[in-house]
C-alpha positions as CSV (number, residue, x, y, z in Angstrom):
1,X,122.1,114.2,107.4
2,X,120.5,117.0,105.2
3,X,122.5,115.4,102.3
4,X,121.7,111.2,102.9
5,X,118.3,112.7,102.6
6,X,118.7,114.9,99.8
7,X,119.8,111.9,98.2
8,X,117.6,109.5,99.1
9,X,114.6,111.9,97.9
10,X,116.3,112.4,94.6
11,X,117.0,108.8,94.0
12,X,113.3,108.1,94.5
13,X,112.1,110.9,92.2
14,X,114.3,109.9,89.6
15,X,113.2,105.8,90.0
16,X,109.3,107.1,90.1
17,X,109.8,109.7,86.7
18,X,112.0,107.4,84.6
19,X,110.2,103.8,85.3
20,X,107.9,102.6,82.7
21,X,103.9,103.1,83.0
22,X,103.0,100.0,81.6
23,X,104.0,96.4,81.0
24,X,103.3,94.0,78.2
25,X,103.8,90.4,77.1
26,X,103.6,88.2,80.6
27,X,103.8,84.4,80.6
28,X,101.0,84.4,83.3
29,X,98.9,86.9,82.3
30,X,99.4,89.9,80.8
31,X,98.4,93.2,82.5
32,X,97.9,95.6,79.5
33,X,97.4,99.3,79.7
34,X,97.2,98.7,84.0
35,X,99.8,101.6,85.9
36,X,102.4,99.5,87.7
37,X,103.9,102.2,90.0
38,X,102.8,104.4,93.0
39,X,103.9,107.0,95.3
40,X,102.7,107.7,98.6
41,X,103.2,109.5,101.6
42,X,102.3,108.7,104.8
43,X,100.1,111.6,106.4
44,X,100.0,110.8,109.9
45,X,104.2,110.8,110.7
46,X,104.4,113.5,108.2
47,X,101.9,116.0,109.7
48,X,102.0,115.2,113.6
49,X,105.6,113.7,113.6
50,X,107.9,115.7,111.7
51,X,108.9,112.2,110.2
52,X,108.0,112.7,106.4
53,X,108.2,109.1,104.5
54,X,107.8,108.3,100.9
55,X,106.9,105.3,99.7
56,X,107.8,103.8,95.8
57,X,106.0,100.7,94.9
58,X,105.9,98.5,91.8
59,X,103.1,95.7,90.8
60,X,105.1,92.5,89.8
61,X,102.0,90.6,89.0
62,X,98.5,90.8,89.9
63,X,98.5,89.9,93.7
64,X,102.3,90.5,94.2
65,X,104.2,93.9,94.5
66,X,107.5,95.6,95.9
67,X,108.2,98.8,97.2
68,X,110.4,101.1,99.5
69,X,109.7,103.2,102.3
70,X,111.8,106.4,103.1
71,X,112.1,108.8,106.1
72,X,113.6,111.1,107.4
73,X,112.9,112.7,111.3
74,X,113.0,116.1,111.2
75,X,112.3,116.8,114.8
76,X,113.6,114.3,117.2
77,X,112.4,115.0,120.3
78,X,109.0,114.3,118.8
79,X,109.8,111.2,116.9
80,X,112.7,109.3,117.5
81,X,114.1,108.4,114.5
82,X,116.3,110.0,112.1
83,X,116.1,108.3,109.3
84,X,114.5,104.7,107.9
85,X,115.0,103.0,104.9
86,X,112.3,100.0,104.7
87,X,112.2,97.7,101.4
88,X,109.0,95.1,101.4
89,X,107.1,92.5,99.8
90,X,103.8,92.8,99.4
91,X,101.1,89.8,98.4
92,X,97.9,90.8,98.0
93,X,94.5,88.6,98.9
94,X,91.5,89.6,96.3
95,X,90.5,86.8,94.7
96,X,92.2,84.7,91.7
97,X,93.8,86.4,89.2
98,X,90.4,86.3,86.4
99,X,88.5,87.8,89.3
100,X,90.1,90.3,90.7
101,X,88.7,93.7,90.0
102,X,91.4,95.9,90.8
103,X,95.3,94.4,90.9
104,X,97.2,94.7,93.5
105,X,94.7,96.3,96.3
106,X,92.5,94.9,99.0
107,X,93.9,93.1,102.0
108,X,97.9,92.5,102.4
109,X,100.4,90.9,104.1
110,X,103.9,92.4,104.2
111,X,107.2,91.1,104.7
112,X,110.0,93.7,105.0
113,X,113.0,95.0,106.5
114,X,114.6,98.1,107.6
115,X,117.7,100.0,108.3
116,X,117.3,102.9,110.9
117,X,118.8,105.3,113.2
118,X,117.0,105.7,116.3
119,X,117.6,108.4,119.0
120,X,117.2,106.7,122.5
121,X,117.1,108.4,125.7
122,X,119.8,107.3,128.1
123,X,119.0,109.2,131.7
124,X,122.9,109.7,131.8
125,X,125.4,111.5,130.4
126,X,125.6,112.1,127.1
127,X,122.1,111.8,127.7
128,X,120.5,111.2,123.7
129,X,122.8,108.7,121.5
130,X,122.0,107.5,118.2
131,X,121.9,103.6,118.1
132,X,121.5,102.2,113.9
133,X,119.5,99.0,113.8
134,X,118.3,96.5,111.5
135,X,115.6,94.0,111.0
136,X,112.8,92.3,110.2
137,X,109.3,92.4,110.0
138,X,106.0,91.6,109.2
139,X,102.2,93.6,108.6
140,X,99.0,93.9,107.5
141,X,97.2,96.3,105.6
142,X,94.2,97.6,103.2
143,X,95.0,99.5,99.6
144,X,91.9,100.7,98.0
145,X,92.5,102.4,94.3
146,X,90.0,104.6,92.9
147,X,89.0,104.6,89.3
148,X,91.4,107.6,88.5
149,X,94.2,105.6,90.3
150,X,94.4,107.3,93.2
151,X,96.2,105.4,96.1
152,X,94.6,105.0,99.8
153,X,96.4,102.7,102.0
154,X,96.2,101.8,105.9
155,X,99.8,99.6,107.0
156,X,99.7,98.1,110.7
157,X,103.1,96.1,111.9
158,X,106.6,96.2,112.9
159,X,110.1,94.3,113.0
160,X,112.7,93.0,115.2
161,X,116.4,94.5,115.3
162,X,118.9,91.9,114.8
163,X,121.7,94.7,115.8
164,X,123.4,94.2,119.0
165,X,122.9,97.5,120.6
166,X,124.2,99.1,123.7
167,X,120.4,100.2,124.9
168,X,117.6,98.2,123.9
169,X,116.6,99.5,120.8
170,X,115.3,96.2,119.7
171,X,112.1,96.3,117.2
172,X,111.1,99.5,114.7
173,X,107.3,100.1,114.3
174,X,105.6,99.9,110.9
175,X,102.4,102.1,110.9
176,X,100.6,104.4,108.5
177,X,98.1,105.9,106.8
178,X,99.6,107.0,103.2
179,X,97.6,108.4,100.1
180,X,99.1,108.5,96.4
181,X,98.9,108.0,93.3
182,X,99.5,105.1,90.9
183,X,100.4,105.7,87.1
């Protein structure tokens, strides 16, 4: 476990310090000297659940982005899962592209999807097994960016599991509260 998440941290580090800070030259509209790419963390699993997750995301266009989520459960018996690997899509709702002050940030809607390992409680013996699900999902959430690109970011949702499991492990929760920085 130590190493899937030693790995997983590394590959996000490396993505996040080797990507380009700016894009030029778009059909659409170009986005000149704008930061494309954030990281985050989300304070609320990573201080009161043991449960720290990272998230990488990039600005495609002005209203439009991608990212991935990351985490890893340090303590189970506080938060059930060990680990979560969520890709999404994010499109953002400010205003047409001339008027928008800020790109990418305001309200959202997210589609995603996530792979996960859950610990569930059976009430038998063995009496904790680890069920992996998938899914998909949908949220909503607010990203305000400050002048000096700093990231604030509230994310309410959750998915279904489309695993057939033996215990009913059947939707993941999509919640948080993450700050960060975009460069």
């Amino acid at each position: 476990m130590k190493k899937i998440s030693f790995f997983l941290f590394s590959l996000l580090l490396s993505v996040a310090m080797f990507s380009q800070g700016t894009q030029a030259g778009r059909s659409w509209k170009s986005l000149g000297d704008v930061p494309l790419n954030e990281v985050k963390l989300n304070l609320p699993w990573t201080i009161f659940g043991s449960y720290p997750e990272i998230s990488y995301e990039r600005i495609l266009q002005s209203d439009i982005s991608v990212g991935i989520t990351v985490g890893v459960g340090l303590d189970t018996d506080q938060y059930p899962y060990e680990y979560a690997f969520t890709p999404h899509f994010r499109w953002f709702f400010g205003g047409n592209r001339e008027s928008m002050r800020k790109y990418a940030a305001g309200f959202f809607i997210e589609a995603n999807g996530s792979v996960y390992s859950q610990v569930i409680d059976t009430g038998s013996v063995p009496e904790e097994v680890s069920e992996t699900g998938a899914g998909l999902g949908l949220a909503l959430g607010w990203k305000y960016v400050t002048r000096n690109n700093w990231v604030g970011e509230i994310v309410l949702g959750g998915g279904r599991n489309f695993v057939k499991n033996d215990y009913d492990a059947v939707a993941y929760p999509r919640f948080g509260i993450s700050i960060g920085k975009r460069f």
